[in-house]
N, C-alpha and C positions, 0 to 999 in steps of 0.2 A: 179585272176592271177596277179603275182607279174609288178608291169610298166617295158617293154623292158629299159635297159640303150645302149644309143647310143654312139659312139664317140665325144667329144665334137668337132675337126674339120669335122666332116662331112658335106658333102657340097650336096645338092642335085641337084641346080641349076648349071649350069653355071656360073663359078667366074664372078663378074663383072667387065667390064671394066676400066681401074685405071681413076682416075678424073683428068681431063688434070691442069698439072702444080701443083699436090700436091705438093710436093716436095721446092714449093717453097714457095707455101701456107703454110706450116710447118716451112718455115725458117722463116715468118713473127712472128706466133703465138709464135715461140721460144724469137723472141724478144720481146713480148711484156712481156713474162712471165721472160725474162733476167731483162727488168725493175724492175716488181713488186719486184722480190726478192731480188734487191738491194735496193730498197726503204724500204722493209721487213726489210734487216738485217742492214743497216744503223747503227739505234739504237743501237740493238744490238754489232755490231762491236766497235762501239766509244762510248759504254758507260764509258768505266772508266774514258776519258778524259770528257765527259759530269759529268758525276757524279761530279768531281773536279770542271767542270764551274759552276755547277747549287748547288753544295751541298747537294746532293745526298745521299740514303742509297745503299745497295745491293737491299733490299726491291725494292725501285723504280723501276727496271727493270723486276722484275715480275710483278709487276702492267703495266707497259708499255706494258708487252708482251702480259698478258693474258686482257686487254682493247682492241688491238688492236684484236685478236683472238675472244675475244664473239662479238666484235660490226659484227663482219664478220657471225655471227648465226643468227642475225637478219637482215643483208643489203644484204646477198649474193642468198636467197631465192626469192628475189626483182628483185636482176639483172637478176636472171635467169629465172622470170616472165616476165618482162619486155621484155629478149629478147626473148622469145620465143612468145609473144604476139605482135612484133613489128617488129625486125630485130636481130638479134645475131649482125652482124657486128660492129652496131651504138651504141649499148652497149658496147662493146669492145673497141672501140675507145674511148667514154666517161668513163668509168671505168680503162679500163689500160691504158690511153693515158692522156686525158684533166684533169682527177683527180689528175695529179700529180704538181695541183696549190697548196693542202694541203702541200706537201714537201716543197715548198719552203716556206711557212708561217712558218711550222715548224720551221725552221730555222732561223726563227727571234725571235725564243721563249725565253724570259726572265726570265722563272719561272719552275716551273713541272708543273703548273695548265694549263700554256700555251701549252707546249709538246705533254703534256699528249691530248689536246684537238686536237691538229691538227696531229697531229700522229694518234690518234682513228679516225678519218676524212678518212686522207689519207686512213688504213688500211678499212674502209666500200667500201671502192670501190674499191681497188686491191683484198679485199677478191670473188667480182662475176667473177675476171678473170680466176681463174682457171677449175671452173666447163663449163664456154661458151669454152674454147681453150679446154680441154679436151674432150668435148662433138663432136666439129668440127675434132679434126683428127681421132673419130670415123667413123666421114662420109664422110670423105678424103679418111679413109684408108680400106682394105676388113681384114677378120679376120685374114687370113695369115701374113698379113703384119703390123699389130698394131701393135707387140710385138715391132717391129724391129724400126718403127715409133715411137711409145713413149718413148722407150730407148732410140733414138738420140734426142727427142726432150728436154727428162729432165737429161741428159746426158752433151748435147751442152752446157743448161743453166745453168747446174753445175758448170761446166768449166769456160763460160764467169762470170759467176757472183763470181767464188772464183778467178777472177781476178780482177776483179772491186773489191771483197771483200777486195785481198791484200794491193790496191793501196789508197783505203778508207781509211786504215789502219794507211797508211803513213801520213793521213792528221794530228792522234796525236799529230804530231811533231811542229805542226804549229798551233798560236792562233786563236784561235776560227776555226780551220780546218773541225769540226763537223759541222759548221754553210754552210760553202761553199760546203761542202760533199753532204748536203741536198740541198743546192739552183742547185746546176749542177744535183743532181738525179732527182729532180723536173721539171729542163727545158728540161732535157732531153725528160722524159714522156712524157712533150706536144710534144715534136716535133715528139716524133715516133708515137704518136695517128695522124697525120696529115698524118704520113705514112700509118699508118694500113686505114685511109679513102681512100688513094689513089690507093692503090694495093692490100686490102684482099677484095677475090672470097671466098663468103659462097656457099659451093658445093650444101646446102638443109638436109632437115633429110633424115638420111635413104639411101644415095647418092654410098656408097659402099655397102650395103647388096645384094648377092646375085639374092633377091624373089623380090627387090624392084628398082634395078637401073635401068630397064630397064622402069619402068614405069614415068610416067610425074611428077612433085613437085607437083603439085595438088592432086595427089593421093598418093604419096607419105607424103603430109603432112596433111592428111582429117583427123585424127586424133585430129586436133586441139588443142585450149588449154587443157592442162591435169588440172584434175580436184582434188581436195583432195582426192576424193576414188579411184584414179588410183596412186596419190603418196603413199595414206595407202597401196595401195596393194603390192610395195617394200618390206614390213616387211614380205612376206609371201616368200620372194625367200630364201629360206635357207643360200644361196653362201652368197648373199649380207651382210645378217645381222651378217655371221660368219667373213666376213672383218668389218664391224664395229665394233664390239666388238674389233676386234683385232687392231684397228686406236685404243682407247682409252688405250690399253695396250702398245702403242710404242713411249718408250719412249727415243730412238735414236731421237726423234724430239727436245728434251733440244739442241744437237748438237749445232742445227743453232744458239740460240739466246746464247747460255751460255758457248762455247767453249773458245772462246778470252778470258773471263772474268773469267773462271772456271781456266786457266792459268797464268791471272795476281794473282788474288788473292791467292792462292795454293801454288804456284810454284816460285812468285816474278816473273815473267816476265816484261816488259814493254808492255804497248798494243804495239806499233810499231812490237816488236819482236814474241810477240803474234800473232798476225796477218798475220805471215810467214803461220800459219797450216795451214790458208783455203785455200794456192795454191793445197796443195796435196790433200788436200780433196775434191777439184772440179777435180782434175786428176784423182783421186779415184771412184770418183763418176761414171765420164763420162766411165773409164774402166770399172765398175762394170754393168753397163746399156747393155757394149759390151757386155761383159762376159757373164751377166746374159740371154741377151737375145739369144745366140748358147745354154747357158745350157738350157734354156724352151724351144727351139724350138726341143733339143734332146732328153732332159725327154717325150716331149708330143707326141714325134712319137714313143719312148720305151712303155709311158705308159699314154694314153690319159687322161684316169682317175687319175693317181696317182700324173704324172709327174710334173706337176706345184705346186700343194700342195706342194710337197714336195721341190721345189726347192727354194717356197718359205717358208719355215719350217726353209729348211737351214740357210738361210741369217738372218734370227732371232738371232740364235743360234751362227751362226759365229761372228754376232756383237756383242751379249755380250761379247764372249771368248777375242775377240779385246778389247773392254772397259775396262776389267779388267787390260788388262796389258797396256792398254793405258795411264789410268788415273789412277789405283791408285798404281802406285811407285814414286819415284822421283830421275830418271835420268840424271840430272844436266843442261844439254844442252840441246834446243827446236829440235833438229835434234831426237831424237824417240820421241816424242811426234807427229813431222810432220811425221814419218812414219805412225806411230801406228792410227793418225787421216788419213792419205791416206787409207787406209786399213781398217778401219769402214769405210770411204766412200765408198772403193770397196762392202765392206757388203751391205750397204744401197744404192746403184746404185741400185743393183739384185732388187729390189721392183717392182718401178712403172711400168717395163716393163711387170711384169708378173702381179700385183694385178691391173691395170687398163683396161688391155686386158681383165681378167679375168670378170670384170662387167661389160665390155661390151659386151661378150657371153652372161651374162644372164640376162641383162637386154633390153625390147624392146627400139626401137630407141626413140620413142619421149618421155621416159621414163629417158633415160640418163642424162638429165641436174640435175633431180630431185635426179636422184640417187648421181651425182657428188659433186650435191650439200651437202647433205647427208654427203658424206663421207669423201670430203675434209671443208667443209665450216661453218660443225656441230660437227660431232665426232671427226674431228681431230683438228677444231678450238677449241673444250672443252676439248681434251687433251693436245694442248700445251697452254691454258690458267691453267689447274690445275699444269703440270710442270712448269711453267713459276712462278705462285704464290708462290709453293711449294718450287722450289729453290733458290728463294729469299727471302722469308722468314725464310725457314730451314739453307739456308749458311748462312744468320746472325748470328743466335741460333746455329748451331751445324758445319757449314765449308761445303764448296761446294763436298770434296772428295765423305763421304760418303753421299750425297746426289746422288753423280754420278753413286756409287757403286748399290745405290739400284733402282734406274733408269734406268740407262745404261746398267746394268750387270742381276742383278735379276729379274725386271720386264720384259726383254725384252726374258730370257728364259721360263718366265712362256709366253710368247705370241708366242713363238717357239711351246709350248706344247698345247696351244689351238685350232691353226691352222692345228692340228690333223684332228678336224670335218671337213676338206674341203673334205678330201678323201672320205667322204660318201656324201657329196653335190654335188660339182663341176659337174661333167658329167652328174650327170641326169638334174640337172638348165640349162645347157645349150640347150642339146638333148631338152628337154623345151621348149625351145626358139626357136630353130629349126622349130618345129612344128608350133607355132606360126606363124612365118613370112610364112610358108608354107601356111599356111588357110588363110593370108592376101591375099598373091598372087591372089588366085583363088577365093576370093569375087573379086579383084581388075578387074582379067579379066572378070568374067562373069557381 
């Protein structure tokens, strides 16, 4: 007899009670993760004036990008051993807080041997923060309300950091502005890590699940360490391994590190003027998280099964159709460029509200770090280290356009058409899961 498919929000228990002061617990974790990705796109953002300080190729910032991105496949595995072996909190704090003494060394770098070294640095340790913050407003949030939760949380820090991005920007204009850009990003980190010790409330694993909030962290966390054959067994949830594959085909990730630079070089911009796009595109974004997160929550009550698949299918599809006419015409003036780059950011908002709720459906709670790991820290660290390489070495050889075109545009509709397979996974992975926490409950009580 064929397996029943259940609705993926079915609830059998009793929703659980909200975790007093999420809310604010979430505005913490946004800022840490506001740092990192200024610290992230720093680089990126002022390279051209770096390139000029340091004498530089195009080359170099693929390398910059994809060092910082693999070292994160081997450190961010770590962090998320360590906190799950120790305290999540105290990692957090040390990884997206006190690590950011690397930025400011960076900053006194005289060479690319130098950059290059404390930049890889820096990024080993901003790399474990996203999988620990993503993992906690799992257990912050119950499934209803993730969507809506991870949408403002990668939303907000859209927003703040393509203002930080803009203002970065302006540092071009001013000698050695790259240099002080890193020393204020770096002191910053420390001091918000002194914050994250002072006031983030780790709510425990498991903290919003339905089958589990009501029971004590002790039983809730009996699970213990996870062990290698409980992370092998990740590769057997269908859902999960159909988003990885599909992190390695998305190549809207070049965005972050190669937009400024895809504009100077192209188009003759100056970085300063260049640096206008990423307001819209953190406007873009943060709309897009809105947006995106009414359209999942109205697909998944039209069509539990379908709804999300597809609305994340959409947003594939609509950012290429964006890219194309984003990047390859030439316009004259950076005003449709800052459009056309608002507007892929609206694309790319719709994402994480839906593909990160989505694997936390089906994947068990103390399971989560490993997966997150996974799939921001591994697959999507080794996708934007192949684009990162690729288009710094290919803009040398052949010009940043068509590099964008078959990136941007073509890769990212073949990743439209593979995320086909969710509509036959999605709802039974989940109902899965269900069950799951079900049979925990009722070891837990008897």
């Amino acid at each position: 007899m064929p397996e029943l498919i259940h609705d993926p929000d079915t609830r059998r228990q009793t929703p659980a009670a909200p975790v007093p002061g999420r809310w604010r617990q979430l505005s913490l974790l946004g800022g840490a993760m506001v740092v990192d990705n200024t610290e992230a796109g720093v680089i990126g953002g002022l390279f051209p004036v770096i390139r000029q300080a340091l004498g530089l190729s195009l080359g170099a910032l693929g390398i910059l990008t994809a060092a910082g991105k693999l070292i994160g496949v081997i450190t961010a595995p770590l962090w998320v051993w360590a906190a799950h072996r120790w305290s999540r909190k105290t990692v957090l704090v040390l990884c997206a807080g006190m690590w950011g003494v690397w930025g400011v060394a960076a900053g006194f770098a005289q060479n690319f041997t130098q950059l290059l070294l404390f930049s890889t640095l820096l990024a080993a340790g901003y790399a474990g923060a996203h999988p620990i913050i993503t993992t906690i407003v799992g257990d912050l949030f119950e499934s209803s309300s993730r969507g809506r939760a991870i949408g403002m949380l990668f939303g907000a820090t859209a927003l703040a950091s393509s203002v930080f991005g803009t203002l970065k920007g302006q540092l071009a204009g001013f000698e050695d502005g790259w240099r002080w850009g890193l020393w204020a990003i770096g002191g910053f980190s420390i001091l918000f890590g002194l914050v994250l010790w002072r006031y983030l409330r780790d709510p425990g694993q498991g903290a919003s699940e339905a089958q589990l909030a009501d029971l004590d962290r002790a039983a809730r966390d009996a699970s213990g360490l996870v062990n290698r054959r409980q992370v092998a067994s990740l590769f057997k949830i269908p859902t999960l391994v159909v988003l990885l594959v599909s992190r390695l085909l998305s190549g809207h990730l070049l965005v972050f590190s190669f937009a400024v630079v895809f504009l100077v070089e192209v188009y003759g911009f100056t970085t300063q003027t260049a640096s206008v796009i990423l307001m819209p595109v953190g406007i873009g974004y943060f709309a897009g998280t809105v947006l995106g997160g009414l359209a999942a929550d109205r697909a998944a009550r039209l069509s539990p099964r379908h709804g999300l698949p597809a609305v994340l299918q959409a947003a594939q599809i609509l950012f290429a159709v964006l890219a194309f006419f984003g990047t390859q015409f030439h316009y004259g003036g950076i005003g449709p460029y800052a459009l056309f780059f608002g507007l892929m950011g609206v694309a790319q908002g719709v994402n994480p509200g839906i593909n990160r709720p989505m694997i936390m459906a089906v994947v068990p709670p103390e399971l989560r770090p490993a997966a997150f790991t996974l799939y921001v820290s591994v697959f999507e660290a080794i996708a934007w280290a192949l684009f990162g390489l690729g288009a710094g070495f290919l803009g040398d050889a052949i010009g940043l356009r068509p590099v964008f075109l078959w990136v941007l545009v073509v890769l990212m509709l073949v990743n439209g058409a593979f995320l086909t397979l969710l509509h036959r996974t999605y709802a039974r992975d989940s109902a899965r899961m269900q069950r799951d926490l079900d049979r925990r409950r009722e070891q837990a009580l008897s």
